[in-house]
RODOTI-6466 format. One line per 2 residues: number of its first residue (from 0); their letters; for each residue x, y, z of C-alpha. Coordinates in nm, 3 decimals. Example, Ala and Ser with C-alpha at 12.3 -4.5 7.8 and 13.67 -1.06 7.14 Angstrom:
0	AS	1.230 -0.450 0.780 ~ 1.367 -0.106 0.714
END
This chain:
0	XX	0.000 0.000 0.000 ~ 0.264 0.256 0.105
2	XX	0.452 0.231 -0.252 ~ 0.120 0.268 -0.414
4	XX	0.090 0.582 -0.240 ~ 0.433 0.699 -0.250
6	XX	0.364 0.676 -0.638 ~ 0.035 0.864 -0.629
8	XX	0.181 1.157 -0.437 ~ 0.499 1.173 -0.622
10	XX	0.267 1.159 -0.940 ~ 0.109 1.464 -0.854
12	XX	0.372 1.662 -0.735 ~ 0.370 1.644 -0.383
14	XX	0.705 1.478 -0.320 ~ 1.014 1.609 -0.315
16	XX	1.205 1.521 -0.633 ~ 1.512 1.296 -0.613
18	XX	1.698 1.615 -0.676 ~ 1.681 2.018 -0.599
20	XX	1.462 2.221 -0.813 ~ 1.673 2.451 -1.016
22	XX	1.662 2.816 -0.912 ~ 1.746 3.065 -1.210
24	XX	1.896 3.372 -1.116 ~ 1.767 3.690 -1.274
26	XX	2.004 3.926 -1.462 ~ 2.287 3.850 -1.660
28	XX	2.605 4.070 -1.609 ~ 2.794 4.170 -1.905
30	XX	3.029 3.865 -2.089 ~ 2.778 3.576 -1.914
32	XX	2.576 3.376 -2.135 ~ 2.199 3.416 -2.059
34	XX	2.058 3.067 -2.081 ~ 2.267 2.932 -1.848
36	XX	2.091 2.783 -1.514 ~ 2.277 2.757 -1.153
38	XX	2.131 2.564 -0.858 ~ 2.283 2.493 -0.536
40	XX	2.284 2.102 -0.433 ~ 2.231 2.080 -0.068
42	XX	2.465 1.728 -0.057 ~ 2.758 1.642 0.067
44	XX	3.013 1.549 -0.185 ~ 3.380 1.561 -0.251
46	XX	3.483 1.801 -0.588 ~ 3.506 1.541 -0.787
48	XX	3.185 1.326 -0.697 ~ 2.996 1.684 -0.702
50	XX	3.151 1.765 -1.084 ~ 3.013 1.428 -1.159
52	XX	2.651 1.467 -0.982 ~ 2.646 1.804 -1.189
54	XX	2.769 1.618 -1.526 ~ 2.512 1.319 -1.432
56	XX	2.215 1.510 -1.306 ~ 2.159 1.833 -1.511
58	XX	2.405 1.758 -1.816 ~ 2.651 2.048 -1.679
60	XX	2.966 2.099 -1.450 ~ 3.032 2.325 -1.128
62	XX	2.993 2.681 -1.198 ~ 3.265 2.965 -1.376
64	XX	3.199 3.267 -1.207 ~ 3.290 3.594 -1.446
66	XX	3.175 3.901 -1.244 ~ 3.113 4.027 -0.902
68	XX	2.723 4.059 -0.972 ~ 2.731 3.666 -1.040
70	XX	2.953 3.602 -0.768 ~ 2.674 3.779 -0.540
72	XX	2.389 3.624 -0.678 ~ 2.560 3.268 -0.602
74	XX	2.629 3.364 -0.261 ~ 2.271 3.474 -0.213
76	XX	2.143 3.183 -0.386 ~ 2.365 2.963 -0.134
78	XX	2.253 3.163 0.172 ~ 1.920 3.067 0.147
80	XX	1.990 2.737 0.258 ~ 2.120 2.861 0.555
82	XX	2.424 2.635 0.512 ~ 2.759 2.786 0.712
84	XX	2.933 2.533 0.467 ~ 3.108 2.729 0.138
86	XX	2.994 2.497 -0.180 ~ 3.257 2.402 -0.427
88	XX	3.251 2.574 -0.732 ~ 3.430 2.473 -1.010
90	XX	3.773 2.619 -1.025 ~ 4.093 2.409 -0.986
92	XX	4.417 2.540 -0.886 ~ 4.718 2.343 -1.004
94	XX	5.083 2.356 -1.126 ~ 5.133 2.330 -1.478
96	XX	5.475 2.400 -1.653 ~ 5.662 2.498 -1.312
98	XX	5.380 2.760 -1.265 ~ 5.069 2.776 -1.019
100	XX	4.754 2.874 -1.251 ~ 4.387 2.875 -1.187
102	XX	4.191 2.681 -1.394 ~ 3.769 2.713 -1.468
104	XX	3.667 2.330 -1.482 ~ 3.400 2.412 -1.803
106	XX	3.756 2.581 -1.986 ~ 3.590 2.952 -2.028
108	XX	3.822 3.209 -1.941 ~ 3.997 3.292 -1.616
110	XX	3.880 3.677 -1.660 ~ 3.744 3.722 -1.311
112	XX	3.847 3.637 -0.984 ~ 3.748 3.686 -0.587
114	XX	4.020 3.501 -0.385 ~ 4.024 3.604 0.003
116	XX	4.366 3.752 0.106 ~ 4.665 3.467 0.094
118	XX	4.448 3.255 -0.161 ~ 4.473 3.089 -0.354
120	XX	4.717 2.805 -0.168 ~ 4.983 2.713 -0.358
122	XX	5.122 2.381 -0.178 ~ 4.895 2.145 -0.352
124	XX	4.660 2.100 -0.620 ~ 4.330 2.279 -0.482
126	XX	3.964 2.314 -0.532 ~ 3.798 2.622 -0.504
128	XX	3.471 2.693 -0.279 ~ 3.256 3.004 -0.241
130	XX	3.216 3.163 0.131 ~ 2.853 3.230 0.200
132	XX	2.976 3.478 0.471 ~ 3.176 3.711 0.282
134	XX	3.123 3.605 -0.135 ~ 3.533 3.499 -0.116
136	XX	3.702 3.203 -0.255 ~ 3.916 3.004 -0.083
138	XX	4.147 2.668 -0.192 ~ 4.044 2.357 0.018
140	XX	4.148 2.028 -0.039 ~ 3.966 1.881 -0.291
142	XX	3.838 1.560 -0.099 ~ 3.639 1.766 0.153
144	XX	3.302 1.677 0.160 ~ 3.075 1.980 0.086
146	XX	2.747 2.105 -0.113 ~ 2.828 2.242 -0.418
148	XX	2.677 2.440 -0.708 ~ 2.618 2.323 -1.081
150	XX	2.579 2.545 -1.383 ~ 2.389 2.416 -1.627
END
């Protein structure tokens, strides 16, 4: 009886989906392409198991960030799940050729960046999360388990 109803309120809406209902943000600063979609994912998953929940889920990767309005919106967007954990988003920092560079996981331009004072570490490679307290990036390790936002 219970997966009969299960069915019949999932059927008509009234269950949660197996995943988060994307949230567009409004406004598109300069240099951003319009249709893309961003929603925060409220899971716990290392940067690579989040990239591939993105990829897998919504046919998209963890999100470039080009401007300071975008940057904000993201914050605000991650805010409202009144998380104190900073999501991933999906910058890499890494040596290549004997030099440390910063690296947007979907390959669009580096041509904007918000790194808190001392960041980004340059020990190890890194992976890149968003503070919801102060809109900053910071370098964690990359097999920290946090929530993370996908562009889509």
């Amino acid at each position: 009886m219970w997966p009969c109803l299960l069915l019949a309120l999932a059927l008509l809406g009234t269950v949660p989906a197996s995943h988060p209902a994307p949230r567009q943000l409004q406004g598109v600063p300069a240099g951003e392409t319009p249709q893309l979609r961003y929603t925060f994912v409220n899971k716990l998953r290392t940067y690579s198991l989040a990239q591939g929940y993105c990829r897998d889920t919504y046919r998209g990767q963890l999100v470039s960030v080009h401007s300071s309005a975008r940057n904000q919106e993201l914050r605000k967007l991650a805010r409202t799940y009144n998380t104190l954990i900073s999501p991933w988003i999906g910058a890499v920092t890494s040596r290549k050729a004997g030099k440390w560079e910063s690296n947007w996981e979907d390959s669009s331009p580096w041509n904007y960046a918000n790194w808190a004072p001392t960041q980004p570490l340059h020990i190890v490679t890194t992976c890149t999360t968003l503070s919801v307290r102060d809109g900053l990036w910071r370098s964690r390790f990359c097999l920290q388990l946090r929530p993370f936002i996908c562009q889509y």
